[in-house]
LUMTI-901887 format. One record per atom (N, C-alpha, C): residue number from 1; residue in three letters; atom name; x, y, z. Coordinates in Angstrom, 2 decimals. Layout:
+-----+-----+----+---------+---------+---------+
!   i !  aa ! at !       x !       y !       z !
+-----+-----+----+---------+---------+---------+
! NUM ! Ala ! CA !       X !       Y !       Z !
...
+-----+-----+----+---------+---------+---------+
end
This chain:
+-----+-----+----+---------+---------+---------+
!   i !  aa ! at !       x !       y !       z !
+-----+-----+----+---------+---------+---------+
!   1 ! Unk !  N !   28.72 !  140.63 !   24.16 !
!   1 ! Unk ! CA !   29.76 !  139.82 !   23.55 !
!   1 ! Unk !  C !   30.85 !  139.61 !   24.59 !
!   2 ! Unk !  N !   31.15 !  138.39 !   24.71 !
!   2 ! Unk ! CA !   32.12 !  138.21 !   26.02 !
!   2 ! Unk !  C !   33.58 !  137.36 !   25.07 !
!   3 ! Unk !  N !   34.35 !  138.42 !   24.50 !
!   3 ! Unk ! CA !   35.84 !  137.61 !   23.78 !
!   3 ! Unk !  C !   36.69 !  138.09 !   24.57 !
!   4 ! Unk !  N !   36.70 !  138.68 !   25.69 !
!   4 ! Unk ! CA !   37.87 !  139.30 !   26.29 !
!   4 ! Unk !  C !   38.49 !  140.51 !   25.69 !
!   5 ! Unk !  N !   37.69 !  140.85 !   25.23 !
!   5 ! Unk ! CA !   38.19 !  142.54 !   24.08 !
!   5 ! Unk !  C !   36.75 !  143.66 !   24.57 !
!   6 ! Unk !  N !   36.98 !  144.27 !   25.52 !
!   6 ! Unk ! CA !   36.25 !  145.29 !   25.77 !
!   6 ! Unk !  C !   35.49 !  146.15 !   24.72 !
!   7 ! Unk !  N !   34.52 !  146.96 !   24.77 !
!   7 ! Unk ! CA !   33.42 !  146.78 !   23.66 !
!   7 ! Unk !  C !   34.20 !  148.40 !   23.09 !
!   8 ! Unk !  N !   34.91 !  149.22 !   23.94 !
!   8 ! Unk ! CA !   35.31 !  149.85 !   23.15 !
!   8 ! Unk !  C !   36.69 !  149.83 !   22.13 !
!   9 ! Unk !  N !   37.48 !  148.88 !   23.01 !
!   9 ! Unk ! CA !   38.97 !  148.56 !   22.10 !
!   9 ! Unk !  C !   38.20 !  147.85 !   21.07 !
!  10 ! Unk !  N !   36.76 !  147.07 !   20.86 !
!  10 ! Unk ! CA !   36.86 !  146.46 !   19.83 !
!  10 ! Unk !  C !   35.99 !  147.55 !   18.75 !
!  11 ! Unk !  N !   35.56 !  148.28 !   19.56 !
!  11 ! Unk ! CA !   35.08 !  149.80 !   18.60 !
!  11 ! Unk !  C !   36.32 !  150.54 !   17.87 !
!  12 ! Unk !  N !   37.19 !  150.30 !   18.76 !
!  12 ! Unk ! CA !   38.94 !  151.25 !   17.91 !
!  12 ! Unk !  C !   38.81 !  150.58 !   16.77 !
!  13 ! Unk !  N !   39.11 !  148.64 !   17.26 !
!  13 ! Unk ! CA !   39.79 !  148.24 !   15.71 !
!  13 ! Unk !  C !   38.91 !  148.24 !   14.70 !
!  14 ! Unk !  N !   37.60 !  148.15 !   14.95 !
!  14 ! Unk ! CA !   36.79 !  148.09 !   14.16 !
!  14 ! Unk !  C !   36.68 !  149.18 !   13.14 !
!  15 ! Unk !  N !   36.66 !  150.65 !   13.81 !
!  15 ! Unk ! CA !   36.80 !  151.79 !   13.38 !
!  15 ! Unk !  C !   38.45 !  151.81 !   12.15 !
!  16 ! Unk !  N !   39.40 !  151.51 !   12.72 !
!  16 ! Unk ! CA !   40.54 !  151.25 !   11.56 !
!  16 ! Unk !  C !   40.13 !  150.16 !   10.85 !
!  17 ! Unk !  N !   39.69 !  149.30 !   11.07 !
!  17 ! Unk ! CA !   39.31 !  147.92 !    9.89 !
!  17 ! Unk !  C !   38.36 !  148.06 !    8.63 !
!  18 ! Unk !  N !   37.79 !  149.52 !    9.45 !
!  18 ! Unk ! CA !   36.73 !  149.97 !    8.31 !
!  18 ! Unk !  C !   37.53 !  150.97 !    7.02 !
!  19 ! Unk !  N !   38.21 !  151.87 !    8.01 !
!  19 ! Unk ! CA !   39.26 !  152.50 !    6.99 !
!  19 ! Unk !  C !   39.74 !  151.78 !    5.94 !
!  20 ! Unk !  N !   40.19 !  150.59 !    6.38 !
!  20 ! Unk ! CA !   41.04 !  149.66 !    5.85 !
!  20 ! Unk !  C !   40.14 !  149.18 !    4.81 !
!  21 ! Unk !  N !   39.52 !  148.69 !    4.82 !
!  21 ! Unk ! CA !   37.87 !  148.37 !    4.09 !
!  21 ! Unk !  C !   37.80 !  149.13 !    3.07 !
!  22 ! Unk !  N !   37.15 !  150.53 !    3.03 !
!  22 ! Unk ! CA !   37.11 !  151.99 !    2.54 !
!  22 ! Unk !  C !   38.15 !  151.74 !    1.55 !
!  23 ! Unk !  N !   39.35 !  151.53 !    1.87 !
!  23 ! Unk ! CA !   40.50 !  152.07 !    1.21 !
!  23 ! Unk !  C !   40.89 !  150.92 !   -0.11 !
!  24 ! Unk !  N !   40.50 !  149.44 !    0.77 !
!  24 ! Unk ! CA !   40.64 !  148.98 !    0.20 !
!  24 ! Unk !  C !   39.34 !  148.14 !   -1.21 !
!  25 ! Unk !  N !   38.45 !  148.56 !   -1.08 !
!  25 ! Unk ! CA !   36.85 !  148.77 !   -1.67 !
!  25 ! Unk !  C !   37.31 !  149.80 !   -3.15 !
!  26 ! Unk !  N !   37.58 !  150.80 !   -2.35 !
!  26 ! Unk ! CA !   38.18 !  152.00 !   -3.41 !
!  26 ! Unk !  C !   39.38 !  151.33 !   -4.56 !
!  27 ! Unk !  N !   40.18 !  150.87 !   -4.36 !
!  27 ! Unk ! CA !   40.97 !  149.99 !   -5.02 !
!  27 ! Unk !  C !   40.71 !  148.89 !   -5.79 !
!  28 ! Unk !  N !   39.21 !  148.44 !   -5.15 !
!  28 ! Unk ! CA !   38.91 !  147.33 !   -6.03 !
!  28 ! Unk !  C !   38.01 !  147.72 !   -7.33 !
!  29 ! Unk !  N !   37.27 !  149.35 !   -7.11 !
!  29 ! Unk ! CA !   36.50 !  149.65 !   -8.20 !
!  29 ! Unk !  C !   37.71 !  149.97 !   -9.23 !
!  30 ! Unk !  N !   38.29 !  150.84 !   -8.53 !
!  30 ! Unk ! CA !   39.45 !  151.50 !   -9.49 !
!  30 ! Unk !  C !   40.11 !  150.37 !  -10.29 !
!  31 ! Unk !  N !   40.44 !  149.62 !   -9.90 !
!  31 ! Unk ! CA !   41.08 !  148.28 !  -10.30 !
!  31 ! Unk !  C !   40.08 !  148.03 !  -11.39 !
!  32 ! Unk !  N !   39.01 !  147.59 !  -10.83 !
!  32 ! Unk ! CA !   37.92 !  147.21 !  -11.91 !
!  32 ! Unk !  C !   37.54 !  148.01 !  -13.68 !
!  33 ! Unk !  N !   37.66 !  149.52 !  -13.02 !
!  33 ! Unk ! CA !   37.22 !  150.45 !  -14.20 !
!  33 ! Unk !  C !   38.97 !  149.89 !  -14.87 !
!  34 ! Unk !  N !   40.01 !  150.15 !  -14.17 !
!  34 ! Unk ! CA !   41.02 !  149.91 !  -15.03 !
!  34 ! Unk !  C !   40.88 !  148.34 !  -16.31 !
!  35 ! Unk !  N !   40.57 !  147.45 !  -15.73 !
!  35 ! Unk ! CA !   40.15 !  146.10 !  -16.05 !
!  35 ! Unk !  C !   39.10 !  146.07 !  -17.52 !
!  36 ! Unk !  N !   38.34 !  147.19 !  -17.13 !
!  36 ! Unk ! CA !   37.26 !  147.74 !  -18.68 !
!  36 ! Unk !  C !   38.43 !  148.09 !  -19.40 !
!  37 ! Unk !  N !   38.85 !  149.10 !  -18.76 !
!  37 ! Unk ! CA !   39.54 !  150.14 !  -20.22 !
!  37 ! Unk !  C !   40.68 !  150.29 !  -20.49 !
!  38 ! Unk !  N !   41.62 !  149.12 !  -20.23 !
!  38 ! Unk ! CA !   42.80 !  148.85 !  -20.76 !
!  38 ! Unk !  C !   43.23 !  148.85 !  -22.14 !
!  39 ! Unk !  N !   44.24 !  149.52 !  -22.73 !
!  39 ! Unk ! CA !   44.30 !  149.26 !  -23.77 !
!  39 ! Unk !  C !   45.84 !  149.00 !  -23.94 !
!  40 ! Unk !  N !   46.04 !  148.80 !  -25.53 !
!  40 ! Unk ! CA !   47.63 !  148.45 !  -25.69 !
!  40 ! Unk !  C !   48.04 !  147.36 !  -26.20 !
!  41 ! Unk !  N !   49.58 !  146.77 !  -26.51 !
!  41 ! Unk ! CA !   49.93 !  145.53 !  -26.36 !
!  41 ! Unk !  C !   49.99 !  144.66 !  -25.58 !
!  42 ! Unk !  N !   49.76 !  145.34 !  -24.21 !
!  42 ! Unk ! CA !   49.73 !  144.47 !  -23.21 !
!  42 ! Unk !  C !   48.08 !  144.08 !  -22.90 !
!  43 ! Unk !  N !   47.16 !  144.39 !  -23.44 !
!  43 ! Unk ! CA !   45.68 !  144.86 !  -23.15 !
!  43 ! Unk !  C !   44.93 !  142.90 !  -22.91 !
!  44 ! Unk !  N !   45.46 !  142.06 !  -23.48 !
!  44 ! Unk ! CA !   45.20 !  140.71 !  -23.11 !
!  44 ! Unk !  C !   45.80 !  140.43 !  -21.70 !
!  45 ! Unk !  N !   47.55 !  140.15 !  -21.15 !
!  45 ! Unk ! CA !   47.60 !  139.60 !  -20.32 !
!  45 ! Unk !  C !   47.59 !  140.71 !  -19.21 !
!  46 ! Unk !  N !   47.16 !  142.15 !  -19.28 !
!  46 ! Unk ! CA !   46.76 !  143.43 !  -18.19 !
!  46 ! Unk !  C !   45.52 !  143.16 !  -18.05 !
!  47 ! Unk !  N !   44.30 !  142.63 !  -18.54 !
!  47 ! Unk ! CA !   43.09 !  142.32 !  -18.57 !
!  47 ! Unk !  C !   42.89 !  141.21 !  -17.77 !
!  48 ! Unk !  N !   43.72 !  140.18 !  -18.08 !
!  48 ! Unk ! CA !   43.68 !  138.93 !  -17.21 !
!  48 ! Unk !  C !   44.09 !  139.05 !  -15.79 !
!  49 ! Unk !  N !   45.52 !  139.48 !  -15.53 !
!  49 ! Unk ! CA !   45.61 !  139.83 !  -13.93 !
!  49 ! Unk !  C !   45.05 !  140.77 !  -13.58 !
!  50 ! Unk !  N !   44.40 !  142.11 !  -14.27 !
!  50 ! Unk ! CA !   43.62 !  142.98 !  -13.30 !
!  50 ! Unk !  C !   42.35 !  141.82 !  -13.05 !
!  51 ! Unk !  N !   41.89 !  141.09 !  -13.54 !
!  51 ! Unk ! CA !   40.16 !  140.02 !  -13.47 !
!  51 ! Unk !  C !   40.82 !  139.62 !  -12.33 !
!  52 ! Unk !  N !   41.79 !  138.58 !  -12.46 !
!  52 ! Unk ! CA !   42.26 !  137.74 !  -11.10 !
!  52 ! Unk !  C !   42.31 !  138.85 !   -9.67 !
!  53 ! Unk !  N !   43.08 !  139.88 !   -9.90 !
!  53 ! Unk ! CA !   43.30 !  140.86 !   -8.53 !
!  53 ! Unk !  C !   41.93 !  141.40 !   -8.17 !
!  54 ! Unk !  N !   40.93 !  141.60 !   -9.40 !
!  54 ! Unk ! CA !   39.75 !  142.00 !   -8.86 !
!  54 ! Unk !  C !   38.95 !  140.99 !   -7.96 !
!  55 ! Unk !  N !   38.75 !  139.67 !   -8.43 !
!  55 ! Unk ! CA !   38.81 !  138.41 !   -7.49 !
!  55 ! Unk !  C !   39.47 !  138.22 !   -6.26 !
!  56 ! Unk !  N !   40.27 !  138.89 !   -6.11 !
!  56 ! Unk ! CA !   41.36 !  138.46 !   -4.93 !
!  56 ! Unk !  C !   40.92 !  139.79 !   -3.94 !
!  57 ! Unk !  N !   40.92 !  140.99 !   -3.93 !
!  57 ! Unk ! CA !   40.69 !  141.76 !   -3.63 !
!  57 ! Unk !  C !   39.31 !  141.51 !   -2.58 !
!  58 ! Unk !  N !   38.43 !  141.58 !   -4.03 !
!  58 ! Unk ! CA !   36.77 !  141.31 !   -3.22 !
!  58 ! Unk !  C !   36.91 !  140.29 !   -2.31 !
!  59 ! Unk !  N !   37.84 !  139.21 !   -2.37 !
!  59 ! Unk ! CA !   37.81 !  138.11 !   -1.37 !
!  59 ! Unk !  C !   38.37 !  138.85 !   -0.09 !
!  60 ! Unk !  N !   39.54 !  139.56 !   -0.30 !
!  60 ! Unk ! CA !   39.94 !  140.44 !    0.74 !
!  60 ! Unk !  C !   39.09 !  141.36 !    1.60 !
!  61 ! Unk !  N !   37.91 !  142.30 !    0.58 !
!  61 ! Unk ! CA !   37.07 !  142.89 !    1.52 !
!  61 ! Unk !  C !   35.98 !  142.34 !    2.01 !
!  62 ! Unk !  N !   35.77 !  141.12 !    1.86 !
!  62 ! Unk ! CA !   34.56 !  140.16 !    2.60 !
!  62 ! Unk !  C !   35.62 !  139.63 !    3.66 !
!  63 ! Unk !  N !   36.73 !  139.46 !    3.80 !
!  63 ! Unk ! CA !   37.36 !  138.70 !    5.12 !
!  63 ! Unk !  C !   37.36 !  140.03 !    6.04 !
!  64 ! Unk !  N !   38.13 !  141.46 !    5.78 !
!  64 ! Unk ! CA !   37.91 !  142.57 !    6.34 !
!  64 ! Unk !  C !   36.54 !  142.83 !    7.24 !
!  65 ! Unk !  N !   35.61 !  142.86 !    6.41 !
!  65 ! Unk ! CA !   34.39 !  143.31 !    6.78 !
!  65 ! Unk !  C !   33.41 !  141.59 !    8.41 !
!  66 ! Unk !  N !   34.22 !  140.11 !    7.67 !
!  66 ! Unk ! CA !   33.91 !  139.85 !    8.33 !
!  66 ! Unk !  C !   34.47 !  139.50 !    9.96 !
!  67 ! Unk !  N !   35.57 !  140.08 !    9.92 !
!  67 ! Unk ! CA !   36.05 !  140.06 !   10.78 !
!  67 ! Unk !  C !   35.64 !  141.32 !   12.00 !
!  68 ! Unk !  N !   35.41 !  142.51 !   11.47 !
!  68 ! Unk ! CA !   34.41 !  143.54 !   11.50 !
!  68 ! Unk !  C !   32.93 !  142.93 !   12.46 !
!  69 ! Unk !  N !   32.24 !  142.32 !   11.64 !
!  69 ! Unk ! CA !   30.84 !  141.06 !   11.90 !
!  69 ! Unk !  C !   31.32 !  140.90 !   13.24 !
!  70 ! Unk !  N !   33.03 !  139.59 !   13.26 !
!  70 ! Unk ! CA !   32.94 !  139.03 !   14.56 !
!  70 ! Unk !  C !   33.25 !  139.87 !   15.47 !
!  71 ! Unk !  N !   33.38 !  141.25 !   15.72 !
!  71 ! Unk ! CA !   33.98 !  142.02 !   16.48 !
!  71 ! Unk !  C !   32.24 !  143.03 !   17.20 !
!  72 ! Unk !  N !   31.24 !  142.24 !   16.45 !
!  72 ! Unk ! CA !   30.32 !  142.55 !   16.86 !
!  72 ! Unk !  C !   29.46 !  143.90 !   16.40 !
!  73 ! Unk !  N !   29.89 !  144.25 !   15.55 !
!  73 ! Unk ! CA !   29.46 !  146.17 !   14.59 !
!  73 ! Unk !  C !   29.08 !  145.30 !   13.21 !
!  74 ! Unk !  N !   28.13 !  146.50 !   12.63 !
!  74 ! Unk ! CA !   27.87 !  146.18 !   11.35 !
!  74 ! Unk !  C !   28.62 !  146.28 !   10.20 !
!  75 ! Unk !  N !   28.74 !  145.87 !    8.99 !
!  75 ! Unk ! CA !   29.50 !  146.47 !    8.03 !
!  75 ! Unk !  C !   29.14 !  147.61 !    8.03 !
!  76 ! Unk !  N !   30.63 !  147.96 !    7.42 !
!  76 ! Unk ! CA !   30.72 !  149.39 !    7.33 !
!  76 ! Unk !  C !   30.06 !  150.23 !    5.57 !
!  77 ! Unk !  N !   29.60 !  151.05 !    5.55 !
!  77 ! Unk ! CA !   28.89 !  151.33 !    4.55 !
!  77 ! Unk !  C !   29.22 !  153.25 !    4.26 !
!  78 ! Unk !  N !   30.45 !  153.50 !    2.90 !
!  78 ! Unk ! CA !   30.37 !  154.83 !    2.87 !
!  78 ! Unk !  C !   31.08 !  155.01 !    1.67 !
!  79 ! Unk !  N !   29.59 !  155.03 !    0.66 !
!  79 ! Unk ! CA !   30.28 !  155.37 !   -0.34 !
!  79 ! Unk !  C !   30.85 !  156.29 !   -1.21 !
!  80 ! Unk !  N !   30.32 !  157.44 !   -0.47 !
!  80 ! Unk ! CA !   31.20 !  158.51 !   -1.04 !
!  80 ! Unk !  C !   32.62 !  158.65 !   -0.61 !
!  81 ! Unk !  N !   33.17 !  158.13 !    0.71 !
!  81 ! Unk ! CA !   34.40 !  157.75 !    0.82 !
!  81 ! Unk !  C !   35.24 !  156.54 !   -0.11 !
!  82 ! Unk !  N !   33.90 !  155.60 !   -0.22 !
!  82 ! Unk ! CA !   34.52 !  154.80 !   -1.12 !
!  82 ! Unk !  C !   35.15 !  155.28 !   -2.61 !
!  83 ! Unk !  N !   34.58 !  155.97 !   -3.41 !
!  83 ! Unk ! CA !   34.44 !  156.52 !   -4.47 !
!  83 ! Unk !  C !   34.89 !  157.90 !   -4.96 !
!  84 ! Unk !  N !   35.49 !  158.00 !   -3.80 !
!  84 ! Unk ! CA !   35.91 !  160.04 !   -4.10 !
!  84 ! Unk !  C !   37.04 !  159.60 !   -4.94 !
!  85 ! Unk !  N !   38.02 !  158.83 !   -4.80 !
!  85 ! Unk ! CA !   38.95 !  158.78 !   -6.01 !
!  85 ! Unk !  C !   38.52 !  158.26 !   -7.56 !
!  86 ! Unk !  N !   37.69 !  157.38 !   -7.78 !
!  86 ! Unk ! CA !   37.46 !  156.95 !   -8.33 !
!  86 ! Unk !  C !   36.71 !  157.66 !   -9.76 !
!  87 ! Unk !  N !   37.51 !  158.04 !  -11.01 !
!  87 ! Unk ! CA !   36.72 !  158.75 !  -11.78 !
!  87 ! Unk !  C !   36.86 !  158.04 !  -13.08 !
!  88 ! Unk !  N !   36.88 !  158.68 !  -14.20 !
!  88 ! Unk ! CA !   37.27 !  157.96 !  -15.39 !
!  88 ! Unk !  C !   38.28 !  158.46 !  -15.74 !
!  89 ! Unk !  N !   38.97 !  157.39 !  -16.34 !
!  89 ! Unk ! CA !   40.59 !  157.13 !  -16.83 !
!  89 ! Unk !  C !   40.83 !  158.20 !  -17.49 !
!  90 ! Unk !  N !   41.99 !  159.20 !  -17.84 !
!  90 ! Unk ! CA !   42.01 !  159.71 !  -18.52 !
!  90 ! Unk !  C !   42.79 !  159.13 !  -20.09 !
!  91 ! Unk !  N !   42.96 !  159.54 !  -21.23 !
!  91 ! Unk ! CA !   43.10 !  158.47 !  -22.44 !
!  91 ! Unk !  C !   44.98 !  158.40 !  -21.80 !
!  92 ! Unk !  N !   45.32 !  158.98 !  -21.14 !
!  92 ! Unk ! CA !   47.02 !  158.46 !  -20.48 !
!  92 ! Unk !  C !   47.10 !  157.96 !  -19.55 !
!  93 ! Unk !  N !   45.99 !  157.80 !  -18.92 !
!  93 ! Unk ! CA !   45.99 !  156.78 !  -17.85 !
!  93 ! Unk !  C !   45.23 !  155.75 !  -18.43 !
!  94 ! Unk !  N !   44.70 !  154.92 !  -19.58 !
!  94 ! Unk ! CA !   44.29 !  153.90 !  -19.98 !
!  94 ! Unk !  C !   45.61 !  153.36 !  -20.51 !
!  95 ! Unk !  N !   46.07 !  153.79 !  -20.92 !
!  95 ! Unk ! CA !   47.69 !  152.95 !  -21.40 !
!  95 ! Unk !  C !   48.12 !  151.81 !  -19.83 !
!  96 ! Unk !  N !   48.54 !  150.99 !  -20.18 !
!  96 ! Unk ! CA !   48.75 !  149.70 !  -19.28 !
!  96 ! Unk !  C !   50.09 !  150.26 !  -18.66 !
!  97 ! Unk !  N !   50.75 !  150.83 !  -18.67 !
!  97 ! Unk ! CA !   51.95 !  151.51 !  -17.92 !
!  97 ! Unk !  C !   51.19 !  152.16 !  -17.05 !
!  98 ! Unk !  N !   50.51 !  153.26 !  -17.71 !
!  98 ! Unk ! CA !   50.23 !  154.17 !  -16.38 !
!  98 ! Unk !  C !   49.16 !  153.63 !  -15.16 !
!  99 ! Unk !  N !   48.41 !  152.76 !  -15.54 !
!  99 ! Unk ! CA !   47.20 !  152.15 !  -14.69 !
!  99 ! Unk !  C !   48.32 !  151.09 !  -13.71 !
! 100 ! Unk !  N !   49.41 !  150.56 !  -14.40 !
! 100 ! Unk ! CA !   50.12 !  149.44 !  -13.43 !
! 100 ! Unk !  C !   50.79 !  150.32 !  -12.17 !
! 101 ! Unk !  N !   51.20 !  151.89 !  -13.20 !
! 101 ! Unk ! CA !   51.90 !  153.32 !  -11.87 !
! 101 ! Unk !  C !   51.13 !  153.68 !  -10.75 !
! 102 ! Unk !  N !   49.77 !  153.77 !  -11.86 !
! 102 ! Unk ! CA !   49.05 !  154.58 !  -10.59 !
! 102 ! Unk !  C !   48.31 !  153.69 !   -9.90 !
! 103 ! Unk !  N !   48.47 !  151.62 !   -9.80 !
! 103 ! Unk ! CA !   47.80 !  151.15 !   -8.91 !
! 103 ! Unk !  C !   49.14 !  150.99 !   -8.25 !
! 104 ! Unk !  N !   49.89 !  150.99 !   -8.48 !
! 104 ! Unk ! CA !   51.12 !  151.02 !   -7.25 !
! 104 ! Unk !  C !   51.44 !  151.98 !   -6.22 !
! 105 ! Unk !  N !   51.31 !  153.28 !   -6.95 !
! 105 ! Unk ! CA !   51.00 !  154.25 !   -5.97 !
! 105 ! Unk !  C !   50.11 !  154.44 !   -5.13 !
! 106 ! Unk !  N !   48.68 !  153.30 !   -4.92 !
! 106 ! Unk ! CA !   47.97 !  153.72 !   -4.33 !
! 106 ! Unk !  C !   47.84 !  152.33 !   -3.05 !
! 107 ! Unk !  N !   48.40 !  150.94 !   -3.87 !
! 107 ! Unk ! CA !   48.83 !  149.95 !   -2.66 !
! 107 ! Unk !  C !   50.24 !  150.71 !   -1.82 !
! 108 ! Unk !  N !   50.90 !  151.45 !   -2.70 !
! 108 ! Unk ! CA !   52.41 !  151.51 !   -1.82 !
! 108 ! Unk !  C !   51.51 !  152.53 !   -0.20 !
! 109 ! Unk !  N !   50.55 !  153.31 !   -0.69 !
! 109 ! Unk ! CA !   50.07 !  154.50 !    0.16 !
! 109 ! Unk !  C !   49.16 !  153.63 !    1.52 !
! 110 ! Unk !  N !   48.32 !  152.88 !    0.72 !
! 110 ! Unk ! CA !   47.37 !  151.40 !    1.90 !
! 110 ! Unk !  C !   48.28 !  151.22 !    2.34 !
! 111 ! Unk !  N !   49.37 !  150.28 !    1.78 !
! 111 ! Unk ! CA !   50.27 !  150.01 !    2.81 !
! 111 ! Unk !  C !   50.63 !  150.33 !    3.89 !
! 112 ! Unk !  N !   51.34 !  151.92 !    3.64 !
! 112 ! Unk ! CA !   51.87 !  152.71 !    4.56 !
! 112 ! Unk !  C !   51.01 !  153.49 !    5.16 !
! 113 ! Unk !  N !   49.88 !  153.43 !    5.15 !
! 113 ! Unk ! CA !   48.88 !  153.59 !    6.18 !
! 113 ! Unk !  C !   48.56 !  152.45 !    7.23 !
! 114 ! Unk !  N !   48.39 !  151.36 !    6.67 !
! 114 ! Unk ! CA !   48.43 !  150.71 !    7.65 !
! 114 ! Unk !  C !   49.32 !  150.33 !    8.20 !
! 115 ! Unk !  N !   50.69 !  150.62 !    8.17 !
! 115 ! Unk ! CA !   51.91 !  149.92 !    9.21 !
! 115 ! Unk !  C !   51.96 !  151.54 !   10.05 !
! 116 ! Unk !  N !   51.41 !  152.44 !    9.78 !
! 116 ! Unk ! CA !   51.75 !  153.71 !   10.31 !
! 116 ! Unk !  C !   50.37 !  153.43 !   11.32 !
! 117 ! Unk !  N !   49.19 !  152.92 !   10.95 !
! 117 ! Unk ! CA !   48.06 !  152.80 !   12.39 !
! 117 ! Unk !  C !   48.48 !  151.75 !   13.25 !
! 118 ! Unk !  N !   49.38 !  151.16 !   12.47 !
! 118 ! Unk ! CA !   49.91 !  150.00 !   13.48 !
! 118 ! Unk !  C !   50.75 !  150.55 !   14.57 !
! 119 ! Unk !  N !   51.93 !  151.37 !   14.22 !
! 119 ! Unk ! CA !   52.46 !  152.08 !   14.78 !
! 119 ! Unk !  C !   52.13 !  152.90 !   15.75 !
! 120 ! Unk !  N !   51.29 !  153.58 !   15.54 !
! 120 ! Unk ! CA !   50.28 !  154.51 !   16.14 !
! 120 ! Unk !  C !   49.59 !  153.65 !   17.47 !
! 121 ! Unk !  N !   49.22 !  152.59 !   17.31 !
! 121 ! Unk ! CA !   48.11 !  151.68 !   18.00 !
! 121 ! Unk !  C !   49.26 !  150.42 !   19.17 !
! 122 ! Unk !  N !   50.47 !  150.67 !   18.90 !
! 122 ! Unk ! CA !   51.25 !  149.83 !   19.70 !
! 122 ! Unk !  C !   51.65 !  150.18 !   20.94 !
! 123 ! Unk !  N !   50.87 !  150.96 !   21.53 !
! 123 ! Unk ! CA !   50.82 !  151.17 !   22.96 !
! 123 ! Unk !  C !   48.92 !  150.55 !   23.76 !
! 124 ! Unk !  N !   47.88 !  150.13 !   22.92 !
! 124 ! Unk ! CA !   46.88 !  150.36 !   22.75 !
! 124 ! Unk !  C !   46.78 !  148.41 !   23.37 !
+-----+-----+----+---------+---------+---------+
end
């Protein structure tokens, strides 16, 4: 592969893009099981934007992964990393408050993982 990105710097990003992937894969099941088992007054329009974010998401980890592709490595494939968070709701975490808490807590954490590898990687 001749892009002007040496085969191992493009092994680094690839290697964080997969994390990124992972992390963000994990979010989309979780998202999803939340999307089943919502309940409440809010259980119509919490049903509808978790469907849309689950849409948006998966679109997210096919651009991830193919960017991955153009960098010349295979997708990345690990699903017990994918899935170690991922369990069933407990009946207080099906309430539409706590599923909106605990998906915030877990974009606020992606987040700050990735501006912290960024950080990390700005000498690189």
């Amino acid at each position: 592969m001749t892009i002007g990105i040496g085969r191992e710097n493009r092994k680094d990003v690839t290697s964080h893009l997969g994390d990124i992937h992972s992390e963000t894969f994990r979010l989309l099941i979780k998202r999803h099981v939340y999307h089943w088992n919502v309940v409440g007054p809010l259980f119509h329009s919490l049903h509808e934007m978790l469907e849309e974010q689950c849409n948006d998401t998966f679109a997210a980890t096919d651009e991830i992964v193919e960017r991955i592709r153009a960098l010349g490595f295979l997708a990345p494939i690990d699903l017990a990393a994918t899935t170690k968070c991922v369990t069933h709701p407990s009946a207080s975490a099906s309430a539409a408050r706590g599923m909106v808490e605990d998906l915030i807590l877990d974009h606020d954490a992606l987040v700050r993982k990735i501006v912290q590898d960024a950080a990390d990687r700005k000498d690189v």
